[in-house]
VEXPAMI-313453 format. One record per atom (N, C-alpha, C, O, CB): residue number from 1; residue in three letters; atom name; x, y, z. Coordinates in pm, whole numbers, plus 50000, padded with zeros to 5 digits. Glycine has a CB too. Layout:
<pts>
(pt NUM,'ALA','CA',(X,Y,Z)) ...
</pts>
This chain:
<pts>
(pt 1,'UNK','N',(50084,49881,50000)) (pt 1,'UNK','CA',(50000,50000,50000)) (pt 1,'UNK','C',(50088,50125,50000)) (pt 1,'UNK','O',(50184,50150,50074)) (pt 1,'UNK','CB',(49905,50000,50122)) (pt 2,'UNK','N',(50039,50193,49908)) (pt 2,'UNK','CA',(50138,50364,49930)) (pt 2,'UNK','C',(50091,50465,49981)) (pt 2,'UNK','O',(49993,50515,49926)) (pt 2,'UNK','CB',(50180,50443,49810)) (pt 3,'UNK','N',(50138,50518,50085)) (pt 3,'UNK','CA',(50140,50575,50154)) (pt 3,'UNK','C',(50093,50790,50123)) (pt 3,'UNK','O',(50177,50879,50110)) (pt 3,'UNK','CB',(50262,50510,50191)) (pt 4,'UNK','N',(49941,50805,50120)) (pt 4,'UNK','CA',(49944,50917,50120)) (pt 4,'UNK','C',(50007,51045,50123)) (pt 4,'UNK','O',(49999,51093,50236)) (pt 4,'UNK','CB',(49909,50912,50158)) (pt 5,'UNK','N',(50058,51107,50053)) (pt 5,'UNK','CA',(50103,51255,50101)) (pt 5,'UNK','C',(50035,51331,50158)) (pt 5,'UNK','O',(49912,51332,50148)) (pt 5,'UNK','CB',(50138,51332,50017)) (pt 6,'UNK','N',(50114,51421,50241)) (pt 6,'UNK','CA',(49977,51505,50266)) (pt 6,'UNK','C',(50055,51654,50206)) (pt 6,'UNK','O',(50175,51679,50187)) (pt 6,'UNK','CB',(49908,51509,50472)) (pt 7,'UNK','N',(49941,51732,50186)) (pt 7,'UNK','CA',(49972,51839,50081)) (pt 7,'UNK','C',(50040,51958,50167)) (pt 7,'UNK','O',(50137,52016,50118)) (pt 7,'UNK','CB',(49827,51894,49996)) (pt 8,'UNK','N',(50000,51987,50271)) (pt 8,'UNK','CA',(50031,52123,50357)) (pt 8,'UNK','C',(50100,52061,50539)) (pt 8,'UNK','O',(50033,52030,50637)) (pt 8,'UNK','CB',(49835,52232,50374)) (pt 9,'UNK','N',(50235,52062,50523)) (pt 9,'UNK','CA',(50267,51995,50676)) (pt 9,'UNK','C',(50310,52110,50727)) (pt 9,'UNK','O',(50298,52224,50681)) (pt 9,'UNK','CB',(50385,51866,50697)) (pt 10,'UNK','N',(50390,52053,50879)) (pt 10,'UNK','CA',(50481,52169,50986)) (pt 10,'UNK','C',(50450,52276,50951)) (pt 10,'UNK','O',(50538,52351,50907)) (pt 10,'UNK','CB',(50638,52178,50988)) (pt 11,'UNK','N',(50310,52320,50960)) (pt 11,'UNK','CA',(50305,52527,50957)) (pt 11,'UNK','C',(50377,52547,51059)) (pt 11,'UNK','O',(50416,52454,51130)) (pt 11,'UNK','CB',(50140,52632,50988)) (pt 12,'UNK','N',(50403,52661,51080)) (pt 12,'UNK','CA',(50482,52711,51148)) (pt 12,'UNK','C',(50392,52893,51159)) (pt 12,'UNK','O',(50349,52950,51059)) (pt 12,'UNK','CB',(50644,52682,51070)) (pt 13,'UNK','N',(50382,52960,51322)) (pt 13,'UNK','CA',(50333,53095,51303)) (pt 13,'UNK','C',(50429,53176,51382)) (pt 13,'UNK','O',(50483,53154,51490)) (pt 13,'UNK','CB',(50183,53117,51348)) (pt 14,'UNK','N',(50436,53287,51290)) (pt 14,'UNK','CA',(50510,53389,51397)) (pt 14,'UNK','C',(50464,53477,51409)) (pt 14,'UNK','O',(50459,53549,51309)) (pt 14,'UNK','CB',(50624,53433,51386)) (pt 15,'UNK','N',(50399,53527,51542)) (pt 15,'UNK','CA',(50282,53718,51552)) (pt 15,'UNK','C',(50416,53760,51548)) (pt 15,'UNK','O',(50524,53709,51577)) (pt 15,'UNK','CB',(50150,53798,51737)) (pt 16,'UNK','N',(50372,53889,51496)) (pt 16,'UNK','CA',(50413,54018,51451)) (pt 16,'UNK','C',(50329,54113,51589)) (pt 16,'UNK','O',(50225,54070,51639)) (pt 16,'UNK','CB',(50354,54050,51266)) (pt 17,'UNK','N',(50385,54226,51629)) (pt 17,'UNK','CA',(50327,54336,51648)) (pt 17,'UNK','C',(50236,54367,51548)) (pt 17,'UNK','O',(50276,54398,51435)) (pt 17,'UNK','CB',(50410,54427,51666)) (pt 18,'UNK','N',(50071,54358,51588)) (pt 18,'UNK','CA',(50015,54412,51488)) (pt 18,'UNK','C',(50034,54566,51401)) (pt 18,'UNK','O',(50037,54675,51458)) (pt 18,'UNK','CB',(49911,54399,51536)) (pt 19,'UNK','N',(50044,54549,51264)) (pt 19,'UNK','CA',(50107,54715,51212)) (pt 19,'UNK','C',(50031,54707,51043)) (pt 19,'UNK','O',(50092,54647,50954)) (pt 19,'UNK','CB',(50351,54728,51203)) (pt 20,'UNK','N',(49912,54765,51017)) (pt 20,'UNK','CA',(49846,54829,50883)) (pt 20,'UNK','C',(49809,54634,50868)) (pt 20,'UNK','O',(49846,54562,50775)) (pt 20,'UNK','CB',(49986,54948,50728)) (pt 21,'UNK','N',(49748,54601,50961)) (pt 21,'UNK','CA',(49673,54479,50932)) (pt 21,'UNK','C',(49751,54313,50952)) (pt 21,'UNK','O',(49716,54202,50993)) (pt 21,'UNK','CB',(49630,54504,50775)) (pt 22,'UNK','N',(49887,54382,50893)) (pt 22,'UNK','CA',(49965,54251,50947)) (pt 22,'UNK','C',(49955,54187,51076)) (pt 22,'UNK','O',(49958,54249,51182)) (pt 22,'UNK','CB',(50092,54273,50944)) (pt 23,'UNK','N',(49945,54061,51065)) (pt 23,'UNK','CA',(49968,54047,51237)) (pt 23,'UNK','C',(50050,53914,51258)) (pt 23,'UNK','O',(50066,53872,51372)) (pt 23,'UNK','CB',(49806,54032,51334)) (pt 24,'UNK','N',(50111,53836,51126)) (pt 24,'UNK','CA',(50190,53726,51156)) (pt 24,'UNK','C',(50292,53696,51034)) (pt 24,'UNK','O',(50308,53771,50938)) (pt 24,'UNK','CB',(50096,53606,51187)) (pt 25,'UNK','N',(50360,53568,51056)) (pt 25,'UNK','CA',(50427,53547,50962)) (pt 25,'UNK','C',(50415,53391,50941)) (pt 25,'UNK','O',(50393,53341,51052)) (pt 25,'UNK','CB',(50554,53606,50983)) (pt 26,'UNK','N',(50421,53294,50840)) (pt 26,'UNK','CA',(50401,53213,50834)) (pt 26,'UNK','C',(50468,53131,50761)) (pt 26,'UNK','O',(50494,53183,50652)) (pt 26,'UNK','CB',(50322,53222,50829)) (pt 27,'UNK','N',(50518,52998,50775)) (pt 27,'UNK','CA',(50601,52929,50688)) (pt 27,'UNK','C',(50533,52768,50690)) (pt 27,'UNK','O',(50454,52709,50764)) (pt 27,'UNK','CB',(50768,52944,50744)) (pt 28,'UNK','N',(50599,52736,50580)) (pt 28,'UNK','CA',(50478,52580,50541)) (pt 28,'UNK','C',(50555,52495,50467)) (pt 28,'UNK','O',(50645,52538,50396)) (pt 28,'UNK','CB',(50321,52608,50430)) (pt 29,'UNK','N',(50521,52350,50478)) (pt 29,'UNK','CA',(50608,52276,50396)) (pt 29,'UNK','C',(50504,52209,50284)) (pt 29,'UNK','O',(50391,52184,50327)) (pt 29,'UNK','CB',(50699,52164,50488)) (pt 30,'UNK','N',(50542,52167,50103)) (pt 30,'UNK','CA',(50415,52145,50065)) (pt 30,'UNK','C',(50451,52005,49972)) (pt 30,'UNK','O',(50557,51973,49919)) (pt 30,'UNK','CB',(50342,52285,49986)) (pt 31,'UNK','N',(50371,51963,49973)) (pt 31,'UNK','CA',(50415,51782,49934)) (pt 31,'UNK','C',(50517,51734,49961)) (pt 31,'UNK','O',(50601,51690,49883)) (pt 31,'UNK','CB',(50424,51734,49803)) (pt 32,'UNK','N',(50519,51741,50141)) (pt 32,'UNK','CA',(50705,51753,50166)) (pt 32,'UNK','C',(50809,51733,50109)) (pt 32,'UNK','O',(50896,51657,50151)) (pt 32,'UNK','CB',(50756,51695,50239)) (pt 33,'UNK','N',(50815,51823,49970)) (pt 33,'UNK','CA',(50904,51816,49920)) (pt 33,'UNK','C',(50957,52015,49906)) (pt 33,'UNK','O',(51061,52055,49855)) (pt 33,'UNK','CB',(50868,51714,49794)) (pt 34,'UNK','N',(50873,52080,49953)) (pt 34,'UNK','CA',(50859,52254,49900)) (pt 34,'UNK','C',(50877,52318,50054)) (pt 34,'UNK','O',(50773,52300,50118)) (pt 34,'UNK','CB',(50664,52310,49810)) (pt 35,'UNK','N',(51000,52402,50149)) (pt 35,'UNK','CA',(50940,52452,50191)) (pt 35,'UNK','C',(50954,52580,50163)) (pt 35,'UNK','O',(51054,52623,50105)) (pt 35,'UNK','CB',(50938,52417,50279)) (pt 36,'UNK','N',(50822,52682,50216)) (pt 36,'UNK','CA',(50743,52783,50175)) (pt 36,'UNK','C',(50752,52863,50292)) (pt 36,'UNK','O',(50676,52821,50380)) (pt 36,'UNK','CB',(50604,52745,50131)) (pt 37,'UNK','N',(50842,53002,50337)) (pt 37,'UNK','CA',(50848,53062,50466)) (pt 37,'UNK','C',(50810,53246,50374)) (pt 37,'UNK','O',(50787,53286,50260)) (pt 37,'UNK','CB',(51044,53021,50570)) (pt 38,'UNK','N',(50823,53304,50512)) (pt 38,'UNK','CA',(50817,53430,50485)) (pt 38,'UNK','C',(50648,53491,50396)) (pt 38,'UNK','O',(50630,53586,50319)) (pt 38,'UNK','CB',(50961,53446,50397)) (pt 39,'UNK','N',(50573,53410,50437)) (pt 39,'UNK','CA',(50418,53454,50355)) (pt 39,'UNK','C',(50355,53547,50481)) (pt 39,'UNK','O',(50373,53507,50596)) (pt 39,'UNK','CB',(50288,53286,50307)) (pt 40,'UNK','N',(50303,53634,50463)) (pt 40,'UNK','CA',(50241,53689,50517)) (pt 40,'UNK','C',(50097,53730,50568)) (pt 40,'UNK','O',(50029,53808,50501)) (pt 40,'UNK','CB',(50280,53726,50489)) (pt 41,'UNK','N',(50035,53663,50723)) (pt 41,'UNK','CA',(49899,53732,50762)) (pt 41,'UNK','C',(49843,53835,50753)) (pt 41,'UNK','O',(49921,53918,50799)) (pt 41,'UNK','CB',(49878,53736,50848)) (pt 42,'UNK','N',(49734,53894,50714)) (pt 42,'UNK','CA',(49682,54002,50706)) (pt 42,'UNK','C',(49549,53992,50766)) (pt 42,'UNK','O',(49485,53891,50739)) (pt 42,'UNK','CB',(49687,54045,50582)) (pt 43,'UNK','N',(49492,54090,50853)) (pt 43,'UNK','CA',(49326,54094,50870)) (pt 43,'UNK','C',(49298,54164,50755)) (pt 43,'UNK','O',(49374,54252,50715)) (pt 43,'UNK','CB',(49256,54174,51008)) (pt 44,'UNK','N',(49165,54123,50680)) (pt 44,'UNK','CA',(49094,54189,50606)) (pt 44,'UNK','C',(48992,54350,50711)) (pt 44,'UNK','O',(48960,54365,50829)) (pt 44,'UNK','CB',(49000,54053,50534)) (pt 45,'UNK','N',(48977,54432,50589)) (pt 45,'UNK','CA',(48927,54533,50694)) (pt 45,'UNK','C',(48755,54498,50699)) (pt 45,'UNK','O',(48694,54553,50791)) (pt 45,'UNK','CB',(48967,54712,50641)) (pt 46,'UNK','N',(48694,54430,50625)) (pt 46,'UNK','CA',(48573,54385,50636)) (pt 46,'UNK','C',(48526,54242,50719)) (pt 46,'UNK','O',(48415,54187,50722)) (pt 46,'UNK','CB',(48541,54381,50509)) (pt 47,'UNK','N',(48673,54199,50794)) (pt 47,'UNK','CA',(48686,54052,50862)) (pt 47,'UNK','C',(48730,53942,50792)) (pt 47,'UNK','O',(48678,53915,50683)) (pt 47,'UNK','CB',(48566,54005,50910)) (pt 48,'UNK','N',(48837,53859,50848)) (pt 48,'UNK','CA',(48860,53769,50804)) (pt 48,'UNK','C',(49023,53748,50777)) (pt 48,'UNK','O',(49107,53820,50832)) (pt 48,'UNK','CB',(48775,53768,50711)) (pt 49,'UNK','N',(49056,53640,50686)) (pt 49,'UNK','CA',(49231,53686,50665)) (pt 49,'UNK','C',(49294,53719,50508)) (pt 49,'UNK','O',(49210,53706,50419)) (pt 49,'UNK','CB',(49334,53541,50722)) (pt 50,'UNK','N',(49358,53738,50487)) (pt 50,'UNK','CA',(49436,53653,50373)) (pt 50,'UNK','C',(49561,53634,50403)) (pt 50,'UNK','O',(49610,53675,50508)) (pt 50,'UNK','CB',(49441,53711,50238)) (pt 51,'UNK','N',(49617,53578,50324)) (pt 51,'UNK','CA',(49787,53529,50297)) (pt 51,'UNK','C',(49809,53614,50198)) (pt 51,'UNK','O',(49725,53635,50111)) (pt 51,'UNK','CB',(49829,53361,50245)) (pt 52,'UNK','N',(49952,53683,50202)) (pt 52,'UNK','CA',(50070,53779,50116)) (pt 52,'UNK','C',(50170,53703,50088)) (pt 52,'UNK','O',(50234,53659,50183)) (pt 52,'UNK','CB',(50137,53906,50189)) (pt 53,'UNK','N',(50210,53668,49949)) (pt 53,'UNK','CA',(50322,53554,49915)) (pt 53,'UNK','C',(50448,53652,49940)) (pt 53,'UNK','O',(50444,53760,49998)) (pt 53,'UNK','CB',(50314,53477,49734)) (pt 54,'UNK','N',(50538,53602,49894)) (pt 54,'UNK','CA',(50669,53705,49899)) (pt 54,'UNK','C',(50712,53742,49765)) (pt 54,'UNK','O',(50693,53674,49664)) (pt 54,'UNK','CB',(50801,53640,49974)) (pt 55,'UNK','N',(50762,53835,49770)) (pt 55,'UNK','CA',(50787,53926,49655)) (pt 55,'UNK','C',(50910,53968,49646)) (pt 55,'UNK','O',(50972,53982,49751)) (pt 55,'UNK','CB',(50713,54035,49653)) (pt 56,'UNK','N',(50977,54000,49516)) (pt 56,'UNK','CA',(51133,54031,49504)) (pt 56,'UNK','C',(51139,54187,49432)) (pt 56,'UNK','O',(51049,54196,49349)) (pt 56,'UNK','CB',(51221,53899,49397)) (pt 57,'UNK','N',(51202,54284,49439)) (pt 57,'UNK','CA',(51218,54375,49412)) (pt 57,'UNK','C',(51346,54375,49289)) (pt 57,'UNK','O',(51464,54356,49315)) (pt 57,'UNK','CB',(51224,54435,49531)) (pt 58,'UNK','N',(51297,54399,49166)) (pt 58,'UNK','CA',(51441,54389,49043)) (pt 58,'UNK','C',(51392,54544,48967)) (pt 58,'UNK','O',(51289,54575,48906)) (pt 58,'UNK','CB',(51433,54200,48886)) (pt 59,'UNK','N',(51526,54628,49005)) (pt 59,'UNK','CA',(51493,54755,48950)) (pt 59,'UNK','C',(51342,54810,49020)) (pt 59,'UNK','O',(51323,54825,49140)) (pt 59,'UNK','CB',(51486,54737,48779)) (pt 60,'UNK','N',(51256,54830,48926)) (pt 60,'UNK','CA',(51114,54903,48952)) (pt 60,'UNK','C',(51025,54802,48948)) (pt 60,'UNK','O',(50908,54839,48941)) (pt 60,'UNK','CB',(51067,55016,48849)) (pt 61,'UNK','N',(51044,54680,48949)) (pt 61,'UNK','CA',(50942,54568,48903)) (pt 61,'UNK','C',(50945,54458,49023)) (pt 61,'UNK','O',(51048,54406,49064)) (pt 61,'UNK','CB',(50991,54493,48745)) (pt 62,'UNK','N',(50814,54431,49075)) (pt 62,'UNK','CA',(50774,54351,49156)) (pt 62,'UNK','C',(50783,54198,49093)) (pt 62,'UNK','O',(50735,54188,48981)) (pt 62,'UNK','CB',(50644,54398,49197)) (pt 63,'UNK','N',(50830,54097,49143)) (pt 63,'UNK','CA',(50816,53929,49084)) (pt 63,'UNK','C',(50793,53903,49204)) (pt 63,'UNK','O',(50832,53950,49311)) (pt 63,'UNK','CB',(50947,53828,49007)) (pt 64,'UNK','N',(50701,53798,49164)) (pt 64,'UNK','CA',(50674,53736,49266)) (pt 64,'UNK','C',(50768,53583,49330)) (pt 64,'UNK','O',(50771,53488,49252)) (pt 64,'UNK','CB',(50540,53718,49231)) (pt 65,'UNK','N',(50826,53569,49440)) (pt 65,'UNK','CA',(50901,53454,49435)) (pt 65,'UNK','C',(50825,53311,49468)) (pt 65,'UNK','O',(50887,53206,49486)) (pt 65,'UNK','CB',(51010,53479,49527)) (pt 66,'UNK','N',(50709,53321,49473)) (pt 66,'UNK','CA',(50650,53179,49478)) (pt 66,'UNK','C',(50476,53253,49504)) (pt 66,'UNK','O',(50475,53372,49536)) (pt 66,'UNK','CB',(50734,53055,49637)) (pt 67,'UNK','N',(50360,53192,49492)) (pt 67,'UNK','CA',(50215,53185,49550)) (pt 67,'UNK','C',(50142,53021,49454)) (pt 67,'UNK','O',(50191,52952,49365)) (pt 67,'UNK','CB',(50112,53376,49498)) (pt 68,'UNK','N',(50048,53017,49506)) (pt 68,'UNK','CA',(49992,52924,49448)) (pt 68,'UNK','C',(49920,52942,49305)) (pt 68,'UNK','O',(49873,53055,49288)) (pt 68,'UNK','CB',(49915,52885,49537)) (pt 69,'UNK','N',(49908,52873,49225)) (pt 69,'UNK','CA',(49862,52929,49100)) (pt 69,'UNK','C',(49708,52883,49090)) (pt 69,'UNK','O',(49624,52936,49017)) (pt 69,'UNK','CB',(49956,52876,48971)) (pt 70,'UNK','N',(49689,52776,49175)) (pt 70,'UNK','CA',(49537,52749,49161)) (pt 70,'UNK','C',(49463,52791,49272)) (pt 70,'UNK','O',(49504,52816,49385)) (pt 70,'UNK','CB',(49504,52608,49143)) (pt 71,'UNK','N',(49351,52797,49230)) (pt 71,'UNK','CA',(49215,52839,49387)) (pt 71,'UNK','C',(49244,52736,49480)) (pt 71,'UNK','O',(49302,52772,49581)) (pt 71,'UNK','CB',(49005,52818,49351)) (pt 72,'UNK','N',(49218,52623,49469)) (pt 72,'UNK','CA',(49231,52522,49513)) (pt 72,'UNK','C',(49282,52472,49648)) (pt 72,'UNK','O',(49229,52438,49754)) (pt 72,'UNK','CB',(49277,52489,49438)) (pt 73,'UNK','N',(49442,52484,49588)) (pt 73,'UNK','CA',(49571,52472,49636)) (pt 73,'UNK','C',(49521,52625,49750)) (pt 73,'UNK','O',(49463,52649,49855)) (pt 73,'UNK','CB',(49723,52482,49490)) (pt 74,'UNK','N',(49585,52689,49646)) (pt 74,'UNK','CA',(49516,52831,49770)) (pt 74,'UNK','C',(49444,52835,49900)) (pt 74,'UNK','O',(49484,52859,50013)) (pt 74,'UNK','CB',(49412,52911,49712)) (pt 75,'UNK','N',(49345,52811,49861)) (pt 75,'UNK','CA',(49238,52780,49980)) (pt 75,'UNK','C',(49266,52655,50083)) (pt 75,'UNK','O',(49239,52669,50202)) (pt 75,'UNK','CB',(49094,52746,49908)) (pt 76,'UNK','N',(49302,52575,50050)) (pt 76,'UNK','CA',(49362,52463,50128)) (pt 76,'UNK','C',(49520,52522,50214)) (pt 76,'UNK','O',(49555,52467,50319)) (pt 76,'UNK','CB',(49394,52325,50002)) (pt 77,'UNK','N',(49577,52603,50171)) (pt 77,'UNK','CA',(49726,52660,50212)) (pt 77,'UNK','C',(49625,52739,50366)) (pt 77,'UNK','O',(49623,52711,50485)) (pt 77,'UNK','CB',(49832,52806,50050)) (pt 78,'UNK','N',(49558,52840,50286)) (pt 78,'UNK','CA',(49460,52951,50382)) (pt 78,'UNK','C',(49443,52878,50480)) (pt 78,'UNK','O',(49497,52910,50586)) (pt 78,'UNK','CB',(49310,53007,50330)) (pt 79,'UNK','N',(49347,52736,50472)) (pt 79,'UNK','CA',(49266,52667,50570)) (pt 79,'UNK','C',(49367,52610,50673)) (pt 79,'UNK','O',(49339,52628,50791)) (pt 79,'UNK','CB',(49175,52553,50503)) (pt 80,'UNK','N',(49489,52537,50639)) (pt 80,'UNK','CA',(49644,52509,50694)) (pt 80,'UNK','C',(49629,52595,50814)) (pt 80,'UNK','O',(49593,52569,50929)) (pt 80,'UNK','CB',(49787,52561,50585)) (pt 81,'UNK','N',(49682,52745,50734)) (pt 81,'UNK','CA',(49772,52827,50803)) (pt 81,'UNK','C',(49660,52837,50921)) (pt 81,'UNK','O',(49666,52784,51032)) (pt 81,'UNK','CB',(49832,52975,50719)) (pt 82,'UNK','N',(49544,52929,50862)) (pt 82,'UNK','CA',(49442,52986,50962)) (pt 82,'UNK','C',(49453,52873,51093)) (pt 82,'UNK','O',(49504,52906,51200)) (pt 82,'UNK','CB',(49269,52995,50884)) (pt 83,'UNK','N',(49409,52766,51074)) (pt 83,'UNK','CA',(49372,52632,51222)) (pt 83,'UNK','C',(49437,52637,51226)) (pt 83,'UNK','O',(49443,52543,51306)) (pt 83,'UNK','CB',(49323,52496,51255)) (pt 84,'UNK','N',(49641,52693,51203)) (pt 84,'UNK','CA',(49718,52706,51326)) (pt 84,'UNK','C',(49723,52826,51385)) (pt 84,'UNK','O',(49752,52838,51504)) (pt 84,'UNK','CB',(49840,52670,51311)) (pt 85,'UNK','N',(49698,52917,51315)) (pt 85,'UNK','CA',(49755,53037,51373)) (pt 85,'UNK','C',(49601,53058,51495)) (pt 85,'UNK','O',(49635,53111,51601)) (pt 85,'UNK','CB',(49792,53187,51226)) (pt 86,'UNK','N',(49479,53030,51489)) (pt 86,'UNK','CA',(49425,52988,51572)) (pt 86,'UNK','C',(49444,52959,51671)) (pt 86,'UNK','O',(49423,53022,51775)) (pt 86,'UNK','CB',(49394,52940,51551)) (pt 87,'UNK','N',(49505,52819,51651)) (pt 87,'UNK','CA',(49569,52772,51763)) (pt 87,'UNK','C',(49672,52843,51830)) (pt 87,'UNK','O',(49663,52853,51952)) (pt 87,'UNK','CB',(49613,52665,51736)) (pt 88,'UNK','N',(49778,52899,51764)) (pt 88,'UNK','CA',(49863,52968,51860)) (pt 88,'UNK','C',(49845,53091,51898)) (pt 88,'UNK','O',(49948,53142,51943)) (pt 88,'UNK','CB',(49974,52969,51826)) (pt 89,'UNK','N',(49742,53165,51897)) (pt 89,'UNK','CA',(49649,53275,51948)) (pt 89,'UNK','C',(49607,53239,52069)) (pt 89,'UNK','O',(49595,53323,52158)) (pt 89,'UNK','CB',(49532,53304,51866)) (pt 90,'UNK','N',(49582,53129,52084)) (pt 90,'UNK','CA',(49495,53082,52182)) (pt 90,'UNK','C',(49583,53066,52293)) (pt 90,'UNK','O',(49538,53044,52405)) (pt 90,'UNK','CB',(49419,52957,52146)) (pt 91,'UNK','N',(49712,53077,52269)) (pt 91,'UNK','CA',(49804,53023,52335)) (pt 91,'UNK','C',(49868,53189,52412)) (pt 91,'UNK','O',(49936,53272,52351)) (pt 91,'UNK','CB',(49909,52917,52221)) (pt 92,'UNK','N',(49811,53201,52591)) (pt 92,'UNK','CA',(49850,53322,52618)) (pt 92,'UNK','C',(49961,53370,52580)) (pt 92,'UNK','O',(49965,53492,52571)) (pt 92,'UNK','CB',(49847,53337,52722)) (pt 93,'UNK','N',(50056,53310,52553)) (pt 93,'UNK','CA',(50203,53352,52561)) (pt 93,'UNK','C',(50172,53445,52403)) (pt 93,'UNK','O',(50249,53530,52360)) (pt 93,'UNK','CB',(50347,53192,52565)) (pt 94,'UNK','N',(50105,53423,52368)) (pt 94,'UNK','CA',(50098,53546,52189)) (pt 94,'UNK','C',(50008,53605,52237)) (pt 94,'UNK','O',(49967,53669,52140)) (pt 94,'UNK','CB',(50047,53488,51998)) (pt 95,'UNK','N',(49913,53644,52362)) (pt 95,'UNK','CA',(49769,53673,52313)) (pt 95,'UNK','C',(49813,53864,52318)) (pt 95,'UNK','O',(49870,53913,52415)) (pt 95,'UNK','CB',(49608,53595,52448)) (pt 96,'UNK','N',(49772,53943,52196)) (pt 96,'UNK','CA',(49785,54037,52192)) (pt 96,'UNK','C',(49825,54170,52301)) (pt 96,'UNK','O',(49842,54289,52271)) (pt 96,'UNK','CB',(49708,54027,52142)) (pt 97,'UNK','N',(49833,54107,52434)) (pt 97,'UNK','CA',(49876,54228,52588)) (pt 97,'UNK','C',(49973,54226,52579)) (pt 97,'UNK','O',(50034,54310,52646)) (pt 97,'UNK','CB',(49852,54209,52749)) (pt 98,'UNK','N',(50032,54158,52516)) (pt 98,'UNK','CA',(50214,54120,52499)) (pt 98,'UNK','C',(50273,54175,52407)) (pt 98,'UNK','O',(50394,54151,52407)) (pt 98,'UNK','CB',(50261,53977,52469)) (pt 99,'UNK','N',(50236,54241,52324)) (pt 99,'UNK','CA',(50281,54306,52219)) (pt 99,'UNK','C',(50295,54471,52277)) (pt 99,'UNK','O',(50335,54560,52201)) (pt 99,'UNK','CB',(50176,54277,52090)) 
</pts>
């Protein structure tokens, strides 16, 4: 029998001082073969989150250095990150008095 992959492992969260919505940082490993650090939490201002991939600066032009190309994938990365960073919210040692 062969043995499942699983698509999104070891998230990893880091709060940030909340600053213009940011409030974490996040890194991910993906068909453990990819890992994926430095993406960025954001609150939406109408509620909710998204993820910010990382970006490279060449001359005047933004590239992007990695995001997902499908909805899919996407939304499954989102769902990952969010149920941890959840979880480590919950966890006094981050809870926002500390910042």
């Amino acid at each position: 029998m062969s043995k499942e992959r699983e698509i999104i492992t070891e998230v990893q969260i880091y709060p940030v001082k909340p600053h213009n919505g940011l409030i974490a940082f996040t890194s991910f490993v993906l068909f453990e073969s990819l890992y994926c650090s430095c993406v960025a939490i954001f609150t939406r201002p109408q509620g909710g989150y998204r993820l910010v991939y990382p970006t490279k600066r060449s001359g005047k032009k933004d590239m992007d250095v990695f995001h997902p190309i499908g909805s899919e994938l996407g939304k499954q990365i989102e769902q990952a990150v969010l149920v941890k960073y959840h979880e480590v919210i919950q966890n006094d040692r981050y809870s926002m008095s500390h910042f």
